[in-house]
C-alpha positions in Angstrom: -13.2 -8.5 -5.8 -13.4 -9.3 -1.9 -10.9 -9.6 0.5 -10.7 -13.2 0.6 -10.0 -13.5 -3.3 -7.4 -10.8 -3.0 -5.6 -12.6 0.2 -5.6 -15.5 -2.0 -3.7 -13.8 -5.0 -0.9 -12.1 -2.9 -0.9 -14.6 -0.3 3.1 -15.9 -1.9 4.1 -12.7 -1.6 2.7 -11.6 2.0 6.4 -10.4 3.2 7.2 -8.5 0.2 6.7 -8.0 -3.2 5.6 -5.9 -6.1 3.3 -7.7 -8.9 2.8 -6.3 -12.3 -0.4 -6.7 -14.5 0.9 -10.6 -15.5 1.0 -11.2 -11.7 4.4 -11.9 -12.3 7.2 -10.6 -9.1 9.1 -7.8 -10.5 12.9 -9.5 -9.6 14.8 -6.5 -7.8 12.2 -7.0 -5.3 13.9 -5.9 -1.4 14.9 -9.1 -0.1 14.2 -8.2 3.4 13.9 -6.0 6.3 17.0 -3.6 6.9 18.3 -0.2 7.5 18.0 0.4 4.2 14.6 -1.0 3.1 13.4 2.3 2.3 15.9 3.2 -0.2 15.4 -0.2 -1.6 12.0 0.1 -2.1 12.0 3.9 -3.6 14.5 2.1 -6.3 12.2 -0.3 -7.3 9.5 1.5 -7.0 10.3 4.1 -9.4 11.8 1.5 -11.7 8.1 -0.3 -11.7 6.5 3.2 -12.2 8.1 3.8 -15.5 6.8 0.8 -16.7 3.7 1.7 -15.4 2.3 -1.9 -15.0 1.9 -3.0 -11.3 -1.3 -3.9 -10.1 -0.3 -5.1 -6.5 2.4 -3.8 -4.1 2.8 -5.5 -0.7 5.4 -3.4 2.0 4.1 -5.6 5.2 6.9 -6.0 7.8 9.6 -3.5 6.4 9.3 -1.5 10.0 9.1 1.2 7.5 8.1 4.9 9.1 7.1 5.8 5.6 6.0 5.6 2.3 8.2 6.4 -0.8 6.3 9.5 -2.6 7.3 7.4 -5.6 4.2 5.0 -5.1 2.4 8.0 -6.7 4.0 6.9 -10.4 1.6 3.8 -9.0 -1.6 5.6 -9.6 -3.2 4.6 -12.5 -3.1 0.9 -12.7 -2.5 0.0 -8.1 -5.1 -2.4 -7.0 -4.2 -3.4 -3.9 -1.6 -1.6 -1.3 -0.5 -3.7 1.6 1.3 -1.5 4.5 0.7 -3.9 7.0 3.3 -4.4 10.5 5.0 -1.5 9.5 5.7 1.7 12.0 3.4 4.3 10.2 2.3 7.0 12.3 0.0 8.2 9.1 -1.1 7.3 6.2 1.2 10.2 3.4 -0.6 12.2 0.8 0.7 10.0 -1.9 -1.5 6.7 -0.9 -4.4 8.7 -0.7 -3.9 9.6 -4.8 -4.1 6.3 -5.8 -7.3 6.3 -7.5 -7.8 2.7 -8.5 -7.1 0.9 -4.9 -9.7 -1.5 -4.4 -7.8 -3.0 -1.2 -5.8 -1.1 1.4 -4.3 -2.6 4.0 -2.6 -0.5 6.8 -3.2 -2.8 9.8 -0.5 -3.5 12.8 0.9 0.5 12.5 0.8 3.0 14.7 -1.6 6.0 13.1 -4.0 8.1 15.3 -5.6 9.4 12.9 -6.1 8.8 8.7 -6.6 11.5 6.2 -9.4 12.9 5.7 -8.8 12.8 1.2 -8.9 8.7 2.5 -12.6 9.3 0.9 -11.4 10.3 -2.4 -10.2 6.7 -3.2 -13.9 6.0 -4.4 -13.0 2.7 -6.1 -12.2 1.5 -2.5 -14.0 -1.6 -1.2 -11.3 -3.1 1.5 -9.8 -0.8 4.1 -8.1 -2.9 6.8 -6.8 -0.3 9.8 -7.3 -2.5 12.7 -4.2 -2.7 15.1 -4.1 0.9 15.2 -4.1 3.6 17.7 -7.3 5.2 15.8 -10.1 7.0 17.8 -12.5 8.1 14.7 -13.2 8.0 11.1 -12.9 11.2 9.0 -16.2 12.5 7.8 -14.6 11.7 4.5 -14.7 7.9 4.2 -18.0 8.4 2.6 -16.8 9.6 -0.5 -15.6 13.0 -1.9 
């Protein structure tokens, strides 16, 4: 799958938005931005985990400084992550466990640095990090 076809599948969804396997919106999706987005999102994120069906989860522009460790109930069937024109300063242990991500897309944050277990997501063929503060790669983007 290349970035272009993916773009094209979430591109209704771009603000927000969590698609299960029928690329159908889950419907307690946040609504937008606010002080409590983050609590928002953990909600529906473990409520989506139990069911264990979402393929595509899009977080861009939540200002969120980060990641609910309930994404990790995401691992098994997450294709596509985006985390875009958010405030991350790093990307958490939990989005590096998600073993199926084909596309992950961190750009417009604010990380110096990504993790070096980044290389364990082997099924990984998109990795969009520009607008960052980074200064390297980890050794580990080859694999593990």
């Amino acid at each position: 799958m290349d970035h272009k076809t993916v773009r094209q599948l979430y591109e209704p969804y771009q603000i927000y938005g969590i698609l299960n396997h029928d690329a159908k919106p889950v419907p307690e999706e946040p609504k937008s931005p606010s002080g409590d987005a983050e609590k928002k999102i953990a909600a529906v994120l473990g409520k989506v985990s139990a069911e264990n069906t979402s393929t595509m989860l899009v977080l861009s522009g939540f200002l969120l400084d980060t990641v609910p460790d309930a994404i990790h109930g995401l691992s098994s069937t997450l294709v596509m992550l985006d985390l875009s024109n958010n405030n991350l300063q790093m990307l958490p242990k939990a989005v590096t466990s998600l073993v199926n991500l084909i596309t992950l897309d961190a750009h417009s944050n604010q990380m110096t640095s990504l993790p070096e277990s980044i290389g364990c997501l082997v099924k990984l063929e998109v990795l969009n990090v520009s607008g960052n503060l980074l200064v390297a790669l980890p050794d580990g983007i080859g694999g593990c």
